[in-house]
N, CA, C and O atoms as a Tinker XYZ file with bonds, in Angstrom:
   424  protein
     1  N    141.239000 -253.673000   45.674000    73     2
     2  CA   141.725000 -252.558000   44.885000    64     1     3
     3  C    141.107000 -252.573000   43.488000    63     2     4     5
     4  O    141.185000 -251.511000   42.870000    81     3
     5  N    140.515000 -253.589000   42.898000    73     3     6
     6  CA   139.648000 -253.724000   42.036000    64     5     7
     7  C    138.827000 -252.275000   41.765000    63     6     8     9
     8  O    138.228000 -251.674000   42.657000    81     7
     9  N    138.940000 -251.692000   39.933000    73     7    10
    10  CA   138.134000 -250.593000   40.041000    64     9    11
    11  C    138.726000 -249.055000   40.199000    63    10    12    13
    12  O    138.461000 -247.978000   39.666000    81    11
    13  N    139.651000 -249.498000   41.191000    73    11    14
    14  CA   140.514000 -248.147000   41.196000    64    13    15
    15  C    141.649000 -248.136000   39.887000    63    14    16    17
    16  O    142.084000 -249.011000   39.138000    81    15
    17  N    141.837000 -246.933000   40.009000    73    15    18
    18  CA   142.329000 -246.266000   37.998000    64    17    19
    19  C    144.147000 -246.456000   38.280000    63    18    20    21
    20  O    144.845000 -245.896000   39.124000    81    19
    21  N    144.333000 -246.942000   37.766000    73    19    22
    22  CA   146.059000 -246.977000   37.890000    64    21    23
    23  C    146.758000 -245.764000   38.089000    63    22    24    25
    24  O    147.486000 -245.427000   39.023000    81    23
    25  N    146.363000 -245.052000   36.878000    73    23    26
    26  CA   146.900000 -243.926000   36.516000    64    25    27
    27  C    146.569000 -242.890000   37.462000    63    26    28    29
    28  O    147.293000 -241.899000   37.557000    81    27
    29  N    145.410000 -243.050000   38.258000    73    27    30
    30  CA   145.243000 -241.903000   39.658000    64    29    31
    31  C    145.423000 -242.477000   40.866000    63    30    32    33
    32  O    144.924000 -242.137000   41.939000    81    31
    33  N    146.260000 -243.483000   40.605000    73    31    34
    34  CA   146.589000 -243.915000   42.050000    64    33    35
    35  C    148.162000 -243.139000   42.394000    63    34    36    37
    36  O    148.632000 -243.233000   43.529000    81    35
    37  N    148.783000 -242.498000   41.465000    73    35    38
    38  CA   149.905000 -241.798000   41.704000    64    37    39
    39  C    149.412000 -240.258000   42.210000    63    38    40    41
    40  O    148.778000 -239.527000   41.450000    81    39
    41  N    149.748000 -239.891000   43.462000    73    39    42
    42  CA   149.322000 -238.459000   44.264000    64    41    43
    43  C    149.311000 -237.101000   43.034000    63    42    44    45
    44  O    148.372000 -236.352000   42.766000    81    43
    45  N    150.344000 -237.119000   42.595000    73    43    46
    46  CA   150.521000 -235.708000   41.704000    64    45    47
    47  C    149.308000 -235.823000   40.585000    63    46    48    49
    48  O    148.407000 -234.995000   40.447000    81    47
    49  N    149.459000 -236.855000   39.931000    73    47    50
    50  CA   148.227000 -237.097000   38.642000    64    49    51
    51  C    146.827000 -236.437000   39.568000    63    50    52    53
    52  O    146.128000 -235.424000   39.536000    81    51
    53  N    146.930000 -237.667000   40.358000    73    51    54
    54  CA   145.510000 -237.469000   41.318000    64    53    55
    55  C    145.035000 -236.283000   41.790000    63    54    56    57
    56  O    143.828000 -236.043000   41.834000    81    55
    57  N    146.006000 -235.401000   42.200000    73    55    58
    58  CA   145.715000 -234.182000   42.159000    64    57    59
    59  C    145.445000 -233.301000   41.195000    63    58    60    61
    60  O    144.500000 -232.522000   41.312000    81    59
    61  N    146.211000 -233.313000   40.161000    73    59    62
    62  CA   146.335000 -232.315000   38.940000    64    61    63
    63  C    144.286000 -232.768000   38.275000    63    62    64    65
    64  O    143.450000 -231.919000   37.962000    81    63
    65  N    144.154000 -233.780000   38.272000    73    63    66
    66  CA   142.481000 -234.208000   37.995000    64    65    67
    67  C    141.669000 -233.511000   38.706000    63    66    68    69
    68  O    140.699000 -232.938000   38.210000    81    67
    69  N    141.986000 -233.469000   40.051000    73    67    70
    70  CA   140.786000 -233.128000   40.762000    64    69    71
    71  C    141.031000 -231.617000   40.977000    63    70    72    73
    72  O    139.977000 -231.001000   41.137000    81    71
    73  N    142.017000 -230.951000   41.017000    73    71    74
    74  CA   142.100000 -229.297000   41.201000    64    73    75
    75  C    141.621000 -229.394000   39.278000    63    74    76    77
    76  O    140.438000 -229.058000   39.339000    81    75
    77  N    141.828000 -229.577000   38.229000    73    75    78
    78  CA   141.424000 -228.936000   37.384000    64    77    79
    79  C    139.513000 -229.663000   36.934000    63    78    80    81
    80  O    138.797000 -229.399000   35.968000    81    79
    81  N    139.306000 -230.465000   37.961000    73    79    82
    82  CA   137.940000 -230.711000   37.748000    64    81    83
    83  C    136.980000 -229.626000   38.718000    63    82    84    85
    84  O    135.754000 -229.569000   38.817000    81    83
    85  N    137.871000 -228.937000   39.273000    73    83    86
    86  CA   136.939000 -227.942000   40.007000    64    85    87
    87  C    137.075000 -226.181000   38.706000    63    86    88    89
    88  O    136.760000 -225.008000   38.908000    81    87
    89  N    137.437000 -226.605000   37.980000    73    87    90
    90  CA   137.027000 -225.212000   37.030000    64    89    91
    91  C    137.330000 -225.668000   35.387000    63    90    92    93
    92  O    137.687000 -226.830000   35.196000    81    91
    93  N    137.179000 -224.709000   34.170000    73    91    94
    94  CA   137.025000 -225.123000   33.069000    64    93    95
    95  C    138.520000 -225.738000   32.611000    63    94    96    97
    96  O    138.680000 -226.863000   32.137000    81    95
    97  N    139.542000 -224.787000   32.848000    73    95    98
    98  CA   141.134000 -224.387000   32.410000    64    97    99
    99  C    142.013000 -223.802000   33.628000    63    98   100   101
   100  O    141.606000 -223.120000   34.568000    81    99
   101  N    143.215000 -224.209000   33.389000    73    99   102
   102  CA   144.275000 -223.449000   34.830000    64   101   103
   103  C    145.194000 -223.248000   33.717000    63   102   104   105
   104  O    145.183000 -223.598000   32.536000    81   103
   105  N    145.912000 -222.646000   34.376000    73   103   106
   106  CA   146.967000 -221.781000   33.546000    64   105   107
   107  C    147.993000 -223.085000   34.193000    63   106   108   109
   108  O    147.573000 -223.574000   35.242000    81   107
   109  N    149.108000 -223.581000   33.713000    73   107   110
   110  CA   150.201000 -224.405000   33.474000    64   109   111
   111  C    150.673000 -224.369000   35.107000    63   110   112   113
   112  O    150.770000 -225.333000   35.867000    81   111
   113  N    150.982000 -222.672000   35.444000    73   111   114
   114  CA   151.466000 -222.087000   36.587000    64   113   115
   115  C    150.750000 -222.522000   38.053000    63   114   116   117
   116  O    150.969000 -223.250000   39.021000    81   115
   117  N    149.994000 -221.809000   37.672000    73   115   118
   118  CA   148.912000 -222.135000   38.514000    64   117   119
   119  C    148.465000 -223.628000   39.045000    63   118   120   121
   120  O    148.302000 -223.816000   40.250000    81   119
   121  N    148.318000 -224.449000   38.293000    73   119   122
   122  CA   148.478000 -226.090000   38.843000    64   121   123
   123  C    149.511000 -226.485000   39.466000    63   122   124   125
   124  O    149.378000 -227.180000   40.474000    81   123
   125  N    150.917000 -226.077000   38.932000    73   123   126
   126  CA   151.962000 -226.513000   39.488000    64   125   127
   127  C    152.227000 -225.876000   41.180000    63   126   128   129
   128  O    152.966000 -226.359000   42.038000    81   127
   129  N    151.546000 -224.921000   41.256000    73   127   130
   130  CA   151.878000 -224.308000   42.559000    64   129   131
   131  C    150.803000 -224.615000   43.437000    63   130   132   133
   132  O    151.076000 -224.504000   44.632000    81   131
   133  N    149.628000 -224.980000   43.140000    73   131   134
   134  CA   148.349000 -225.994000   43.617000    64   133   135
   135  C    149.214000 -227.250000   44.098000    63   134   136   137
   136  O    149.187000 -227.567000   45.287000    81   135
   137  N    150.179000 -228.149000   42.933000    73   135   138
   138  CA   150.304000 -229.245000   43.399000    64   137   139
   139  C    151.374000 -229.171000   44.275000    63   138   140   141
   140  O    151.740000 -230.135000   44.948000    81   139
   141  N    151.943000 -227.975000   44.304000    73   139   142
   142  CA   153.537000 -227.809000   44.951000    64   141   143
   143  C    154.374000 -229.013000   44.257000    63   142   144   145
   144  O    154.559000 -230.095000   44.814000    81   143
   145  N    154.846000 -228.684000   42.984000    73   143   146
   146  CA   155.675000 -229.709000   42.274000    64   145   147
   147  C    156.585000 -228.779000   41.182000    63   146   148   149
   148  O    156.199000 -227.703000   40.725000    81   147
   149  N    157.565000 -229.272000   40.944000    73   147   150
   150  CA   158.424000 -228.780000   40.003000    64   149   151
   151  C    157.883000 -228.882000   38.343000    63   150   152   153
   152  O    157.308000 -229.852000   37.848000    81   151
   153  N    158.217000 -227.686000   37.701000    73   151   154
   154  CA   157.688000 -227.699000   36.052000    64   153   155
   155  C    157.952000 -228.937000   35.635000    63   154   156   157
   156  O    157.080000 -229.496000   34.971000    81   155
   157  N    159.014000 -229.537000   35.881000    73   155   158
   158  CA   159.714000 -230.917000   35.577000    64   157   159
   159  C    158.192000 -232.461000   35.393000    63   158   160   161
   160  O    157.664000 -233.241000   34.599000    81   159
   161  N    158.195000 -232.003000   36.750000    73   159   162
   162  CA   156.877000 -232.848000   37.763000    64   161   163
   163  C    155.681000 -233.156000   37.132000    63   162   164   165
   164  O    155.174000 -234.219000   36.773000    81   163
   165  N    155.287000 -231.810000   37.068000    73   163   166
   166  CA   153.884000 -231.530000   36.515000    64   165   167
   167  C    153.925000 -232.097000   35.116000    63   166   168   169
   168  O    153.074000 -232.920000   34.779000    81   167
   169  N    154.867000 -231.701000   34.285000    73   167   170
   170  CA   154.691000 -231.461000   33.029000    64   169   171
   171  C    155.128000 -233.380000   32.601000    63   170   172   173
   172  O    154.768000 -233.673000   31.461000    81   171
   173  N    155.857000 -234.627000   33.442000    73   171   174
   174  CA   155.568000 -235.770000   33.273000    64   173   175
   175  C    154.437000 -236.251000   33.745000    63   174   176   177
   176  O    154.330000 -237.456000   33.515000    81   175
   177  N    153.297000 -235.654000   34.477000    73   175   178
   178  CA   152.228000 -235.810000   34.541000    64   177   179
   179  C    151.406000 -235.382000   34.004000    63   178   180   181
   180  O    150.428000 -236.127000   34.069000    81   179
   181  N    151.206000 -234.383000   33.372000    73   179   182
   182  CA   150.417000 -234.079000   32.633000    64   181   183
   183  C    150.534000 -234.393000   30.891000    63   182   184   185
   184  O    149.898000 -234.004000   29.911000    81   183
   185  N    151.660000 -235.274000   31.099000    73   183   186
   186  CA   151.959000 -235.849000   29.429000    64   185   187
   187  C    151.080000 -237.322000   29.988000    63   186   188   189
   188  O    150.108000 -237.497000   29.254000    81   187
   189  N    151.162000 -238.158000   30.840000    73   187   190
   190  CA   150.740000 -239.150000   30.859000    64   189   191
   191  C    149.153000 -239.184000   31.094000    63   190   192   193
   192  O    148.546000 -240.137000   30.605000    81   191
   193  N    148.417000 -238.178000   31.833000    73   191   194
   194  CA   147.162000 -237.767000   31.609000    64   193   195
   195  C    146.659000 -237.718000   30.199000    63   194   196   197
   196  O    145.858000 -238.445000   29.611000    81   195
   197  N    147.447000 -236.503000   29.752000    73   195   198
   198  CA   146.638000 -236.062000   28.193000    64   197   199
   199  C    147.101000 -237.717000   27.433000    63   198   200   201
   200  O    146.237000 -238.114000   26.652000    81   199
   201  N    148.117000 -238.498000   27.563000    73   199   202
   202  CA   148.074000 -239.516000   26.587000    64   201   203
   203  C    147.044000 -240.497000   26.987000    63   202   204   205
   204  O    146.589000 -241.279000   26.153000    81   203
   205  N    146.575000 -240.501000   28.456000    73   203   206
   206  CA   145.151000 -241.319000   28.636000    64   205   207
   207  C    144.266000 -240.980000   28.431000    63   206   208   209
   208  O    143.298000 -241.738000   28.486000    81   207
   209  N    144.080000 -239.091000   27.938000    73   207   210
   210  CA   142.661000 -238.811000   27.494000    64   209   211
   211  C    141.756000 -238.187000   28.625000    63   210   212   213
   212  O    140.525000 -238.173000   28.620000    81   211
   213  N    142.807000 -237.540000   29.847000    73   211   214
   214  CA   141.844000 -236.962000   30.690000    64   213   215
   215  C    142.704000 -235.830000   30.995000    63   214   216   217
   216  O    142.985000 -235.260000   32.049000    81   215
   217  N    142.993000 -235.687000   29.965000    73   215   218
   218  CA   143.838000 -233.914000   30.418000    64   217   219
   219  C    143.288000 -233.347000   28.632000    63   218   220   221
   220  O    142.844000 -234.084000   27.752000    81   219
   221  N    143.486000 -232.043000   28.565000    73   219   222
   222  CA   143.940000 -231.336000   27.179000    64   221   223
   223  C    145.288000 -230.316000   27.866000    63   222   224   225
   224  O    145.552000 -229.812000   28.957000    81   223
   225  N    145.750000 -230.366000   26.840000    73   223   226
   226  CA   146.561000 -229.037000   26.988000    64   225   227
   227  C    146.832000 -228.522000   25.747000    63   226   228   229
   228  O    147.193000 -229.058000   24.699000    81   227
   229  N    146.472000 -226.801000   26.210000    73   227   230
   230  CA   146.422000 -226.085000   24.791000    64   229   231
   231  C    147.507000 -224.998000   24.932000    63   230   232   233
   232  O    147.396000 -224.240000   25.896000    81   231
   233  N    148.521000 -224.835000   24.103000    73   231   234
   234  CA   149.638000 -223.443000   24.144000    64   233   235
   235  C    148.963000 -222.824000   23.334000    63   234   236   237
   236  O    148.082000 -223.142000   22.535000    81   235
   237  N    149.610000 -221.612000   23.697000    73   235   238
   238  CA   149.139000 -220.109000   23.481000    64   237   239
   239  C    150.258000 -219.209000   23.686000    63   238   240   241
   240  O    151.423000 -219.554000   23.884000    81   239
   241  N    149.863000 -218.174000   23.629000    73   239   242
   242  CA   150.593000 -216.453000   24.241000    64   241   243
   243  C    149.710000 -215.745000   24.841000    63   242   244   245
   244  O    148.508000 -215.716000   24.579000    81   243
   245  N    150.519000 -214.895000   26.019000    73   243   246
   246  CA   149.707000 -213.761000   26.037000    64   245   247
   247  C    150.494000 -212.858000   26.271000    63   246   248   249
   248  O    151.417000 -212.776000   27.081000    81   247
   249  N    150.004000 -212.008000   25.352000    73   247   250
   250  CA   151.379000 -211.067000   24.970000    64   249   251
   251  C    152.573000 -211.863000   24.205000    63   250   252   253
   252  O    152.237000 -212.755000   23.427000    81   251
   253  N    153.484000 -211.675000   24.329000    73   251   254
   254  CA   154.744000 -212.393000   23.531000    64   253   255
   255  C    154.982000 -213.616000   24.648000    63   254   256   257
   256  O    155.859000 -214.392000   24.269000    81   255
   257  N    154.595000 -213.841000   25.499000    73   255   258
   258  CA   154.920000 -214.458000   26.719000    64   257   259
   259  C    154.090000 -215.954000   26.529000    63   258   260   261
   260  O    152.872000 -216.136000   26.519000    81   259
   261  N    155.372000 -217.110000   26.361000    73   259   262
   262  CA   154.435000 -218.377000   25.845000    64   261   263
   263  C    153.454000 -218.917000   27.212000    63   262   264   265
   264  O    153.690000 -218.338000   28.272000    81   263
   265  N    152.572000 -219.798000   27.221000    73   263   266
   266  CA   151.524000 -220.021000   28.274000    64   265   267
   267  C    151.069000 -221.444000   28.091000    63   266   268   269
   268  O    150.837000 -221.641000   26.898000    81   267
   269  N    150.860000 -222.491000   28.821000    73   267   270
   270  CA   150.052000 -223.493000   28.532000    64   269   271
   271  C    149.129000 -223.626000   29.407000    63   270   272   273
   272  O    149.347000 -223.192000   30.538000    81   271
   273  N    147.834000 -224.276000   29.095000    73   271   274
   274  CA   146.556000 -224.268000   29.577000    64   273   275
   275  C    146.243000 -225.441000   29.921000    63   274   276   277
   276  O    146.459000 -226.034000   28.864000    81   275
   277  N    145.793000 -226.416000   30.828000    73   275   278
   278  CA   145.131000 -227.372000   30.968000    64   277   279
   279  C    144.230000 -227.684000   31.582000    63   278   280   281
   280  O    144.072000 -227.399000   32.769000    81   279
   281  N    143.244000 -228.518000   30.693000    73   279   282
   282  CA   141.888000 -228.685000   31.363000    64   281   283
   283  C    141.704000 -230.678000   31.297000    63   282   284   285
   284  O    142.453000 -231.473000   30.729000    81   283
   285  N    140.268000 -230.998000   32.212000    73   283   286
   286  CA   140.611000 -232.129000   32.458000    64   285   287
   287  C    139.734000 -232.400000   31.507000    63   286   288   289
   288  O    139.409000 -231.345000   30.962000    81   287
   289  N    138.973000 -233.700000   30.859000    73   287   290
   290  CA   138.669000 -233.956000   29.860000    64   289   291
   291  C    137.384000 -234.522000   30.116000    63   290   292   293
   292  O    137.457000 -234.608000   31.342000    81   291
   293  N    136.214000 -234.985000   29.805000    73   291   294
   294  CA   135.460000 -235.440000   30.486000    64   293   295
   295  C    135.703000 -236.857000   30.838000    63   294   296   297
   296  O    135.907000 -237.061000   32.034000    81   295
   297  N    135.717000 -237.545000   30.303000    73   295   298
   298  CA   136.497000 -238.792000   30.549000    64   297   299
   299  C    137.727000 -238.789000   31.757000    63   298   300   301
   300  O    138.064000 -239.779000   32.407000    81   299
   301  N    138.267000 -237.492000   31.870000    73   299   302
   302  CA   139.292000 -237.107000   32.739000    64   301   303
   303  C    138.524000 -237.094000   34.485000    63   302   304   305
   304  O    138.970000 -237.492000   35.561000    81   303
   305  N    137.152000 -236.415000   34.086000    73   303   306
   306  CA   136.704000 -236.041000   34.989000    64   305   307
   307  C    135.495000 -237.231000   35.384000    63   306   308   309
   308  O    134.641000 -236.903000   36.209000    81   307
   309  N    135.449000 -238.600000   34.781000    73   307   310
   310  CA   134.402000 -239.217000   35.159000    64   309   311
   311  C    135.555000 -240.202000   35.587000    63   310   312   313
   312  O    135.347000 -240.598000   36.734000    81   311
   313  N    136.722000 -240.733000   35.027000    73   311   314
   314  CA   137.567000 -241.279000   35.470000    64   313   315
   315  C    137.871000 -240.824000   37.443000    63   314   316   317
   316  O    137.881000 -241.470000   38.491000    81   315
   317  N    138.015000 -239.776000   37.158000    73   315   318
   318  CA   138.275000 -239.031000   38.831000    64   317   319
   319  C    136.803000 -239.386000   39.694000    63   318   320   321
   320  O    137.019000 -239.883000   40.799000    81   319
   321  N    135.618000 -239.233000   39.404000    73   319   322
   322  CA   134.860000 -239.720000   40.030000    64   321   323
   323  C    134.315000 -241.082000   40.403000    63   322   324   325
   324  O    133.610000 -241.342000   41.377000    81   323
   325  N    134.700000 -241.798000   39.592000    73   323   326
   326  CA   134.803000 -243.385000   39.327000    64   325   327
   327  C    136.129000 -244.170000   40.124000    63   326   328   329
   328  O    136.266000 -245.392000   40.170000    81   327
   329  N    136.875000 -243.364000   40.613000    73   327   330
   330  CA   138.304000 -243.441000   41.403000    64   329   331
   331  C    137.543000 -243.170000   42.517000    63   330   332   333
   332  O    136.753000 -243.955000   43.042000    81   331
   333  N    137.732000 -242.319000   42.784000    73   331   334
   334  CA   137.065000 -241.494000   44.197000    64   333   335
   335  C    135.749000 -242.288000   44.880000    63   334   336   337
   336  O    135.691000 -242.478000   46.095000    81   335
   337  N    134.688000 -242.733000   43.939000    73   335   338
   338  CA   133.800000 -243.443000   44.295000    64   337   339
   339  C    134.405000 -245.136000   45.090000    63   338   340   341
   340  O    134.535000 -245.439000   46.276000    81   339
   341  N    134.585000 -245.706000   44.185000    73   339   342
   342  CA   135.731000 -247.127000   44.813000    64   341   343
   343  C    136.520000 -246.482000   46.059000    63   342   344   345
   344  O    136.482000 -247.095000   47.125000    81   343
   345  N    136.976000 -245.710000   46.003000    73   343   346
   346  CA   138.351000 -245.321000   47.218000    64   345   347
   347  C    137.185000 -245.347000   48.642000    63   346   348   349
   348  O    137.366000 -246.101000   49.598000    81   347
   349  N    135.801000 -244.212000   48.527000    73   347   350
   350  CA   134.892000 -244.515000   49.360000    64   349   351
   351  C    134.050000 -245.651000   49.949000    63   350   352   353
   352  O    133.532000 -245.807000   51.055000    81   351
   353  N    134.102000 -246.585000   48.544000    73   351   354
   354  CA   133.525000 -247.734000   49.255000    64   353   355
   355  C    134.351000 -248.955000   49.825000    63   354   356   357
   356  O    133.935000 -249.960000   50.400000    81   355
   357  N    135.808000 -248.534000   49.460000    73   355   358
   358  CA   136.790000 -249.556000   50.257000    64   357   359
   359  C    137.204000 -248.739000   51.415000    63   358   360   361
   360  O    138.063000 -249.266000   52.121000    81   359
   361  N    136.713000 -247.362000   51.834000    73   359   362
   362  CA   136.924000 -246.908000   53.417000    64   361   363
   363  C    135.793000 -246.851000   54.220000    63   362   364   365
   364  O    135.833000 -246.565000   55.417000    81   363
   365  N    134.272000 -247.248000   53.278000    73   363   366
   366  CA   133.340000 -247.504000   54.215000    64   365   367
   367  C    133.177000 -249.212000   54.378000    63   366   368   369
   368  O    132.422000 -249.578000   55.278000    81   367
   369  N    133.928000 -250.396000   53.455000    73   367   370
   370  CA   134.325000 -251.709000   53.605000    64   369   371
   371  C    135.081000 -251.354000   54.969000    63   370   372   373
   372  O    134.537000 -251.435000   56.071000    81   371
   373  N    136.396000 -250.953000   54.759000    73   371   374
   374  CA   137.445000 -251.295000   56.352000    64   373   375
   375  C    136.157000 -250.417000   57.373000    63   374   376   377
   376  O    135.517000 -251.221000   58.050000    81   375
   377  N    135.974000 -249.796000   57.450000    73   375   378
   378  CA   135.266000 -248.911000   58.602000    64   377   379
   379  C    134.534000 -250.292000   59.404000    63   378   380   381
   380  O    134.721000 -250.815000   60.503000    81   379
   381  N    133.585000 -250.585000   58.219000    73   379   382
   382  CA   132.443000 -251.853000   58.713000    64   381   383
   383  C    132.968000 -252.761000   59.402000    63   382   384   385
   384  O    132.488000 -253.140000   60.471000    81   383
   385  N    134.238000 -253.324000   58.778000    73   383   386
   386  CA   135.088000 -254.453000   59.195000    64   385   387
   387  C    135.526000 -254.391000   60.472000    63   386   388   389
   388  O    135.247000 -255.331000   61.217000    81   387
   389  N    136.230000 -253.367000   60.925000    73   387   390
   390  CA   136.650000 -252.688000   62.162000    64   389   391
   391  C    135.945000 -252.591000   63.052000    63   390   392   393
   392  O    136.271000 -252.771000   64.225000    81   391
   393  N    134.655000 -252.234000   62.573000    73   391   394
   394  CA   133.156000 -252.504000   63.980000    64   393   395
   395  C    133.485000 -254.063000   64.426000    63   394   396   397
   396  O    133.881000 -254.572000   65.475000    81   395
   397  N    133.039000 -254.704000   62.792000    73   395   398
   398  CA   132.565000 -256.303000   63.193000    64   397   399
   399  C    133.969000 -256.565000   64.212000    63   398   400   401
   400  O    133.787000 -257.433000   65.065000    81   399
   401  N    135.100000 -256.023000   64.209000    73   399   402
   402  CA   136.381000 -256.852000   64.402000    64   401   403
   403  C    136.091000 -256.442000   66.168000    63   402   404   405
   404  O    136.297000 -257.215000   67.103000    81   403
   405  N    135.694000 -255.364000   66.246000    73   403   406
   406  CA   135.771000 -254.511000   67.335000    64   405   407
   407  C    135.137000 -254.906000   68.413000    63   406   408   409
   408  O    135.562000 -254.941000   69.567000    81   407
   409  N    133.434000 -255.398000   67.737000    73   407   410
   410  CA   132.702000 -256.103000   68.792000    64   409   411
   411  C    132.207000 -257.066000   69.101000    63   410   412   413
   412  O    131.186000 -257.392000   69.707000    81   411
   413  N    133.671000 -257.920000   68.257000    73   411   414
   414  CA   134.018000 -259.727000   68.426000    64   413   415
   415  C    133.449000 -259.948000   67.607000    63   414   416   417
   416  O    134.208000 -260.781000   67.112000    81   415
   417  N    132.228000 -259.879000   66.615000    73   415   418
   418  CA   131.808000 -259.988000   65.484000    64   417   419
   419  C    133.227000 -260.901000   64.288000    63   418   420   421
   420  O    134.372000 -260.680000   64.683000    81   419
   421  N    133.147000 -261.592000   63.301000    73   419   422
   422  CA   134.209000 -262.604000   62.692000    64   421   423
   423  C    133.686000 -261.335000   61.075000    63   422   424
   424  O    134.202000 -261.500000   59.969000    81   423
């Protein structure tokens, strides 16, 4: 497990990184219904992101109507690939292992 990110080893974080590494900004709304999670949810995850430095979140209005924005950070987004990378090479490790195990191989 060496390598893998603490902080994206929890599903909701992990998600909220990688849906907002596929565009610049999401609207607050919009992530939460991506992650299927409660405002509650999102919004203790996305405090512990932005305090590691791989989220922003910016308030606003539009119209009189308050709005928050979040985007992932670059660090947000090399963190997520640096996760993701390790996660692949410990499922192409077991894969290998599983041959050797498979065809009596030690």
């Amino acid at each position: 497990m060496a390598g893998l990110d603490p902080l994206l080893q929890h599903p909701t974080r992990l998600t909220v990184v990688a849906f907002l590494g596929g565009c610049i900004e999401a609207e607050f709304s919009a992530v939460r219904d991506y992650c299927q999670v409660s405002d509650s949810v999102l919004s203790k995850a996305a405090s512990a992101l932005e305090e590691a430095g791989y989220l922003s979140v910016k308030k606003g209005y539009v119209g009189k109507r308050p709005r928050t924005w979040l985007a992932a950070t670059r660090a947000g987004r090399r963190a997520l690939a640096d996760h993701l990378g390790v996660l692949q090479q410990l499922a192409a490790a077991a894969e290998a292992a599983g041959r050797e195990t498979e065809s009596g191989q030690p």
